[in-house]
C-alpha positions in Angstrom: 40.8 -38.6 46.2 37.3 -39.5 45.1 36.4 -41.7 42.0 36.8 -39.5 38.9 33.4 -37.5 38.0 32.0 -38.5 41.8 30.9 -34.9 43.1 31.6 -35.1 47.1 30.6 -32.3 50.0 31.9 -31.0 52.9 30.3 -28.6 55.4 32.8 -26.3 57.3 32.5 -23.8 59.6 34.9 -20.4 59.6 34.3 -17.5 62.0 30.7 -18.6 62.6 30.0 -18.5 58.9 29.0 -22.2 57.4 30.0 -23.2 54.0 29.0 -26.2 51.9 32.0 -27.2 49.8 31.1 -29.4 46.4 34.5 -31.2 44.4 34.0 -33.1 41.3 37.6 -34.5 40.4 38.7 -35.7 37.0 42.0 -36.6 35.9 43.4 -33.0 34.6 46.2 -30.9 36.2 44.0 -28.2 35.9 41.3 -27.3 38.5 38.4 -24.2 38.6 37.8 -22.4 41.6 35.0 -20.7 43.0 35.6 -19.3 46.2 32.2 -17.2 46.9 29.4 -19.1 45.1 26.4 -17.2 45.9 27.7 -13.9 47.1 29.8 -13.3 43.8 26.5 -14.3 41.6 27.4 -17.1 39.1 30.8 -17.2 39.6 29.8 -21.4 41.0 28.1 -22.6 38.4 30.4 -20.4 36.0 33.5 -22.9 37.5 31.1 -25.6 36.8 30.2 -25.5 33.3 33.9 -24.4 32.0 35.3 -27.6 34.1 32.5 -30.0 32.9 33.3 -28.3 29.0 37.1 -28.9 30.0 37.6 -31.9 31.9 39.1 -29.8 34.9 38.6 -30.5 38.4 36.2 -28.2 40.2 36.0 -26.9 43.6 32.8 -24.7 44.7 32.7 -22.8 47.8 28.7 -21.4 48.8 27.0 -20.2 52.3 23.7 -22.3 52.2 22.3 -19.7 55.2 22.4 -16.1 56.4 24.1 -14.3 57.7 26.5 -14.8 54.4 29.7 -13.1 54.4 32.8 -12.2 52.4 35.8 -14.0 53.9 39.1 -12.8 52.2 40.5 -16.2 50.2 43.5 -16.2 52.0 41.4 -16.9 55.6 39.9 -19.8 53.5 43.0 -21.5 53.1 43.4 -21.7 57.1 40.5 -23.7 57.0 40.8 -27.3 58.1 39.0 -28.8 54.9 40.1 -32.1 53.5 38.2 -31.0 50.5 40.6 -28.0 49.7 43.4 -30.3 50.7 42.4 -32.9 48.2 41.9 -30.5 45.6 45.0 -28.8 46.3 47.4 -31.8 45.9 45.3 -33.2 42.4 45.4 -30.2 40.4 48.8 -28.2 39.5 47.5 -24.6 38.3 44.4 -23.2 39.1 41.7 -21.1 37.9 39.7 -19.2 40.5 36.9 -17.2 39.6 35.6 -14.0 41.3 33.2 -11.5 41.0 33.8 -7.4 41.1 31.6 -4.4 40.9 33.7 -2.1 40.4 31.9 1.1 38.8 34.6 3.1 36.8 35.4 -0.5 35.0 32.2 -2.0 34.4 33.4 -4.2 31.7 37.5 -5.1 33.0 37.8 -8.9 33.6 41.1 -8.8 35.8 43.2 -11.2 35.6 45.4 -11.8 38.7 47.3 -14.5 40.4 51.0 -15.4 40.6 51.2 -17.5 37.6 51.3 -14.2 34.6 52.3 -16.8 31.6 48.7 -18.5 32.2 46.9 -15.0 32.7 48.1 -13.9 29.2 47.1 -17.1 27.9 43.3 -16.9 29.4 43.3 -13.1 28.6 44.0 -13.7 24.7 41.5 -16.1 24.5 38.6 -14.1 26.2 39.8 -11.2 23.6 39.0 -13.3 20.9 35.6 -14.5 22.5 34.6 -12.4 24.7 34.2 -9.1 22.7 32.1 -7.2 25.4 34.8 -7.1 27.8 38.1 -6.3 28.1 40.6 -8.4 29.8 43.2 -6.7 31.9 46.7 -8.2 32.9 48.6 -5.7 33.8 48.9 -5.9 37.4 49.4 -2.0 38.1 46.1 -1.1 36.2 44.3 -3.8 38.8 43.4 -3.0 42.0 45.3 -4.4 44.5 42.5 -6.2 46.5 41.9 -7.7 43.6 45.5 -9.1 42.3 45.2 -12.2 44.2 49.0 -12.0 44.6 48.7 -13.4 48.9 50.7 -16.5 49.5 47.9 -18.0 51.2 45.2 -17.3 48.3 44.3 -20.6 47.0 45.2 -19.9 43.6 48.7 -19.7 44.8 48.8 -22.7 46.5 49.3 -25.4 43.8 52.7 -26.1 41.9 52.2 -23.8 39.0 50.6 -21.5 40.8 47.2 -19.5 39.6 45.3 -17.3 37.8 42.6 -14.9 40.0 40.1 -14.0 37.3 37.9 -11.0 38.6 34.3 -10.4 36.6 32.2 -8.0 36.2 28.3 -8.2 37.0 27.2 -8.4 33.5 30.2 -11.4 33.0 28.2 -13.5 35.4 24.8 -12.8 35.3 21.7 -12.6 33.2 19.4 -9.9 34.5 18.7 -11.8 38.0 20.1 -15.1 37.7 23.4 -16.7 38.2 23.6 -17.4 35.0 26.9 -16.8 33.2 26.5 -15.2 29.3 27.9 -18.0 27.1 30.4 -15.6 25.1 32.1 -15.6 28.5 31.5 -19.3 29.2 33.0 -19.9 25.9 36.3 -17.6 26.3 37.2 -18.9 29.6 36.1 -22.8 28.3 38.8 -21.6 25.2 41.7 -20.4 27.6 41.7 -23.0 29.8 41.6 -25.5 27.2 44.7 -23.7 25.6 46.4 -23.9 29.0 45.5 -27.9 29.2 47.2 -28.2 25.8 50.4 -27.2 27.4 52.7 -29.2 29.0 53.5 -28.5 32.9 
């Protein structure tokens, strides 16, 4: 594992697509997941901030070139990356952020994943904060491509398992830039940091 706070990068190819991987490690069982930087707009540097705010490990998954596609997070697992591997075996629950757009719920954050104790937890807090949107945990009212419920989702693959959190456009994005809104910076920042104060 890298010195704490030492951002390291890996390039990978999968099915002809390239992807640059970025980890920044620091000593927390928790680590933030972005598995589409760039083609699920600020869903990176959303991972980013709340992990720098948090003291979480982060792992950021982007497609530097075109042609950039949507591989399913499951077919990323399969990759042979010893940066997924090395965030896999520091962190013991993770948070992986997505994007949706999703017309007939234009304001549902979803919360999926095989860990439901920590969804509840992350979906109280973004009530509180995040007033614009509502957070939705029951899995029958999710659609089921996006419950991230597959064995081989990364979320899953840590100890205590994950939480898939699915946003909307306006949850991750300021007109035309990646930029997340801060009320949704500060509710995921506030569940996460409820989650850290438990004990594994």
């Amino acid at each position: 594992m890298p010195a704490r706070e030492e951002t390291t990068t890996e390039r990978l190819r999968l099915d002809g697509t390239e992807f640059v991987l970025r980890l920044t490690p620091r000593d927390s069982r928790l680590g933030l997941l972005a598995l589409h930087g760039g083609l699920e707009g600020g869903t990176a540097e959303l991972a980013e901030e709340v992990a720098a705010r948090t003291g979480a490990t982060c792992l950021t998954f982007s497609q530097p070139a075109p042609p950039r596609r949507h591989i399913s997070s499951h077919l990323l697992s399969k990759a042979r990356s010893r940066t997924l591997e090395a965030f896999l075996s520091a962190v013991s629950l993770t948070i992986s952020l997505h994007g949706h757009l999703r017309p007939a719920t234009p304001d549902a954050i979803f919360l999926g994943g095989t860990n439901r104790e920590a969804a509840q937890i992350l979906a109280e807090a973004l009530r509180t904060l995040t007033p614009s949107f509502t957070p939705v945990t029951d899995l029958t009212a999710i659609p089921s491509g996006l419950r991230g419920l597959h064995p081989s989702n990364p979320v899953n693959l840590t100890r205590e398992g994950g939480v898939q959190i699915e946003l909307p456009l306006t949850a991750r994005t300021r007109g035309l830039r990646d930029v997340p809104p801060e009320e949704v910076v500060a509710g995921v920042t506030e569940g996460v940091r409820r989650l850290g104060a438990r004990s594994n």
